[in-house]
C-alpha angles and dihedrals in degrees: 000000000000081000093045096049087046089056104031085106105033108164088347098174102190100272123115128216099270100054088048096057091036089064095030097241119192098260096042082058092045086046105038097240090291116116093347099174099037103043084050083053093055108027081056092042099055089038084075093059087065084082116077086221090063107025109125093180103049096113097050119094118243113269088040079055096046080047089054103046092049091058093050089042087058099033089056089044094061105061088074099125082218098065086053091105099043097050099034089062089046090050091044081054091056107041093041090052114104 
């Protein structure tokens, strides 16, 4: 979660989803309008392991590695404001079970 929370902007430049999908931006058209911001903030972020300079998880195998990117996928994810609902309900559920 700590990546997740480091990348969650990543070349964030001031414009929400809406807007983005509203003057079909270029990331709202490579992401089909979901998640536009934050897929663009991940998808970016883990582009930049590709190189061996920069690459965190080069000593994981590979499924430590599958299990890791998953996490920071959905952590990212989960920052859409428009998810907030969805996953505020979910979190009140947990913390309110016995």
């Amino acid at each position: 979660m700590i990546i997740a929370g480091f990348i969650h902007d990543y070349e964030h430049f001031g414009y929400n989803n809406d807007f983005l999908v509203q003057t079909q931006h270029e990331w709202a058209v490579t992401f089909n309008d979901q998640a536009v911001c934050e897929n663009h903030h991940v998808a970016a972020s883990l582009a930049l392991t590709q190189d061996k300079k920069k690459n965190i998880f080069e000593n994981m195998t590979k499924g430590e590695y599958l299990a890791m990117r998953k996490r920071i996928v959905t952590g990212v994810l989960a920052t859409d404001m428009a998810k907030h609902g969805e996953h505020f309900v979910k979190f009140k559920l947990k913390v309110s079970d016995p």
